[in-house]
C-alpha positions in Angstrom: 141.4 104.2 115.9 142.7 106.5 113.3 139.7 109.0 112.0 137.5 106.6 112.9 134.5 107.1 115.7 132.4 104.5 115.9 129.0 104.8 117.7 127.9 102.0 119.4 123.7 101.9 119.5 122.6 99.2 122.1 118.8 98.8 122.6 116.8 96.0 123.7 114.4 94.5 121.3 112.1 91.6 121.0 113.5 88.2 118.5 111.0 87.4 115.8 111.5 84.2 116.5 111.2 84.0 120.2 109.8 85.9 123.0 113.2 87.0 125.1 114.6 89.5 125.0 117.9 90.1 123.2 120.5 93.1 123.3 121.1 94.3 119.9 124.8 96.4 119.2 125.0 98.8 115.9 128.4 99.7 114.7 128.4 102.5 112.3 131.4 104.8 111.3 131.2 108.5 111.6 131.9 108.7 108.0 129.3 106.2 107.0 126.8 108.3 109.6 128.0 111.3 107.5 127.5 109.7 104.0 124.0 108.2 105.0 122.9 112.2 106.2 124.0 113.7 103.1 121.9 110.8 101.1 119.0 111.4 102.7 119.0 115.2 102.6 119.8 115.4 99.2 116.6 112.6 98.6 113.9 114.8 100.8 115.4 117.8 98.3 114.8 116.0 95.1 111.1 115.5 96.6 110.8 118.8 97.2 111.2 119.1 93.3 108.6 117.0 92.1 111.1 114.1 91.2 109.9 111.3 93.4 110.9 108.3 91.1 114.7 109.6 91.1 114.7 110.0 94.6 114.5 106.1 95.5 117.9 104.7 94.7 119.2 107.9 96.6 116.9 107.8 100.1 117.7 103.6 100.2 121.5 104.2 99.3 121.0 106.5 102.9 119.7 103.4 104.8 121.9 101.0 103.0 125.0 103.0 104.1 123.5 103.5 108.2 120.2 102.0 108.3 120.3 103.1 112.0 119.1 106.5 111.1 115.4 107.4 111.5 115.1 110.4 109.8 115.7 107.9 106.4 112.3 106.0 106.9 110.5 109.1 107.1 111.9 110.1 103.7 111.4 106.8 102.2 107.7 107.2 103.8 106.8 110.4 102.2 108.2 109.1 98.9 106.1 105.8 98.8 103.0 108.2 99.4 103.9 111.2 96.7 104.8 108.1 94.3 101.8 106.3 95.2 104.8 103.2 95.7 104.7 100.3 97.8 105.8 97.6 95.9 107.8 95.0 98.3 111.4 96.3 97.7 110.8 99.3 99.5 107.9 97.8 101.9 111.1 95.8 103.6 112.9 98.6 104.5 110.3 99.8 107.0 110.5 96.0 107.7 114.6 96.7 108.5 113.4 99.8 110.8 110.7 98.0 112.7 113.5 95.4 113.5 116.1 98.0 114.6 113.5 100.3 116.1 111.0 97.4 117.8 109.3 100.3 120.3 108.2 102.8 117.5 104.9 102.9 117.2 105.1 105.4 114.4 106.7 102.9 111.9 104.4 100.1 112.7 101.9 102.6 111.8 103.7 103.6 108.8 103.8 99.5 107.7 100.2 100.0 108.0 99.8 102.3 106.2 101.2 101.4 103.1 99.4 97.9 103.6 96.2 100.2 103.9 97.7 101.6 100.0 97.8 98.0 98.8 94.5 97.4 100.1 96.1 94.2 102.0 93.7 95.2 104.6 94.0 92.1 107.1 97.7 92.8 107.3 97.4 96.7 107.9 95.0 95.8 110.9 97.9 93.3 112.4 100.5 96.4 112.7 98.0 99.1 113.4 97.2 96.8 116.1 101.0 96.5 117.6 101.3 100.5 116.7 98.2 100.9 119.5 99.8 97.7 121.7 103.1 99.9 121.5 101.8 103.4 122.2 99.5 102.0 125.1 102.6 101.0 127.2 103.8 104.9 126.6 103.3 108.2 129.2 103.9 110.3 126.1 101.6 109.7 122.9 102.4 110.2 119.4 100.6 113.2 117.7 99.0 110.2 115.4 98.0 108.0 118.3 94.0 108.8 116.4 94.8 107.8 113.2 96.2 104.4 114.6 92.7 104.0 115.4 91.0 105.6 112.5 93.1 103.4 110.0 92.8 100.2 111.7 88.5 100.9 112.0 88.7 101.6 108.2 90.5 98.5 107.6 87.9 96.6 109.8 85.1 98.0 107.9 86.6 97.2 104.4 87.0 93.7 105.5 83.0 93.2 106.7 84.5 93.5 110.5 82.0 95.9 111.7 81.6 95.4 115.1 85.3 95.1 115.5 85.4 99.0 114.1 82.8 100.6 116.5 85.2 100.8 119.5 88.2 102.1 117.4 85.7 105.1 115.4 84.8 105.6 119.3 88.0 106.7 120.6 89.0 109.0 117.8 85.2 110.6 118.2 85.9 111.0 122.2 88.9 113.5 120.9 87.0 115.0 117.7 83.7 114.8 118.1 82.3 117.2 115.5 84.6 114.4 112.5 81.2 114.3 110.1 83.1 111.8 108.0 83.9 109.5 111.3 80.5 110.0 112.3 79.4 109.0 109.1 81.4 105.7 109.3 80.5 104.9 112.5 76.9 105.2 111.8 77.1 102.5 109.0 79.4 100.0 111.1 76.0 100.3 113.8 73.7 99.9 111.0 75.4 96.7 110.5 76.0 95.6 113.8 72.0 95.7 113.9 71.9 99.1 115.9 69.4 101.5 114.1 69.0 103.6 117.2 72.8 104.7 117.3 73.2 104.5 113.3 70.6 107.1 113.0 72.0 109.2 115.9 75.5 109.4 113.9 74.0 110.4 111.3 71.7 113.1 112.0 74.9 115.0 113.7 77.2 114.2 111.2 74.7 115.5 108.7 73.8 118.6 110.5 77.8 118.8 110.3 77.3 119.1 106.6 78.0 115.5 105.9 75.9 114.8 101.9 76.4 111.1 102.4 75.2 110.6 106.0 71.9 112.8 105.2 71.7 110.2 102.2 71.8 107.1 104.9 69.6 109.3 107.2 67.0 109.4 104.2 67.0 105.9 103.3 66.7 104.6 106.8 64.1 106.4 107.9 61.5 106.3 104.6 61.6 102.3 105.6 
């Protein structure tokens, strides 16, 4: 084929609608690979600049002309968060890449994120979840294999699931146990889970960390 490479992508991916597996082939032209590279580097540049608003026609030009390259959703990440934007035409792109990329953890994570923005909560704690489901089946973790945690306890706690945010506080304080905030958190999601003992135990360490807010909770709990 004349000036033409084309690069066949074949992975095996889940169907939304069913639970077999399917096998999944991406045609993309060298040129549109090309086109889609230059997009997104000139987007992440125009970010760089302070000029986030003009760089969202340019980074979903890049995924509209080879939505098969990764890099593009990181871009379009880091703009929805320095715009503060996640309306629901740029929230389905990520929606595009968790089709395409079905194993990565990291843009389930990043849906969850931008949920987390919208403070739709109850659906930010349904792909942290598959972001931990994901990067539990792994050998090799993602450097933000704690915040999958972290975010999803934080979503539980905003939505009155305390209990439910114990555990996940829990394994990010096993890796960073000195976290005064976490602490913190955790000591209020025992409080309400009817555990005074362990509530007041976060707190004294994460105020002897430094931590105002828990020495405020260790105050009021223990003048009653």
């Amino acid at each position: 084929m004349k000036n033409v490479l084309f690069i066949s992508l074949i992975m095996m991916a889940l169907s939304i609608s069913t639970n077999a597996q399917e096998e999944r082939n991406y045609n993309v032209s060298i040129e549109s690979r090309n086109l889609s590279i230059k997009y997104a580097i000139q987007a992440d540049k125009i970010i760089d600049k302070g000029l986030v608003k003009e760089s969202f026609p340019i980074i979903t030009k890049a995924i509209l002309t080879d939505s098969t390259q990764r890099k593009s959703y990181d871009i379009l990440y880091r703009a929805c968060l320095v715009g503060q934007n996640y309306n629901d035409s740029l929230m389905r792109y990520f929606f595009i890449a968790k089709r395409i990329f079905d194993a990565d953890d990291e843009i389930c994570y990043k849906i969850a994120e931008l949920y987390k923005m919208r403070k739709e909560y109850k659906k930010s704690i349904k792909h942290y979840s598959k972001a931990i489901e994901l990067i539990d089946s792994k050998e090799e973790k993602s450097k933000l294999t704690l915040q999958y945690y972290s975010g999803r306890a934080y979503c539980y706690v905003m939505t009155n699931m305390y209990k439910q945010a114990i555990p996940d506080y829990t394994v990010y304080l096993n890796e960073n146990p000195d976290d005064a905030v976490i602490l913190t958190n955790r000591g209020v999601c025992y409080q309400n889970d009817n555990n005074k003992e362990k509530a007041i135990a976060d707190w004294k360490k994460a105020s002897s960390l430094g931590n105002s807010t828990a020495k405020a909770y260790l105050n009021r709990i223990t003048r009653k």
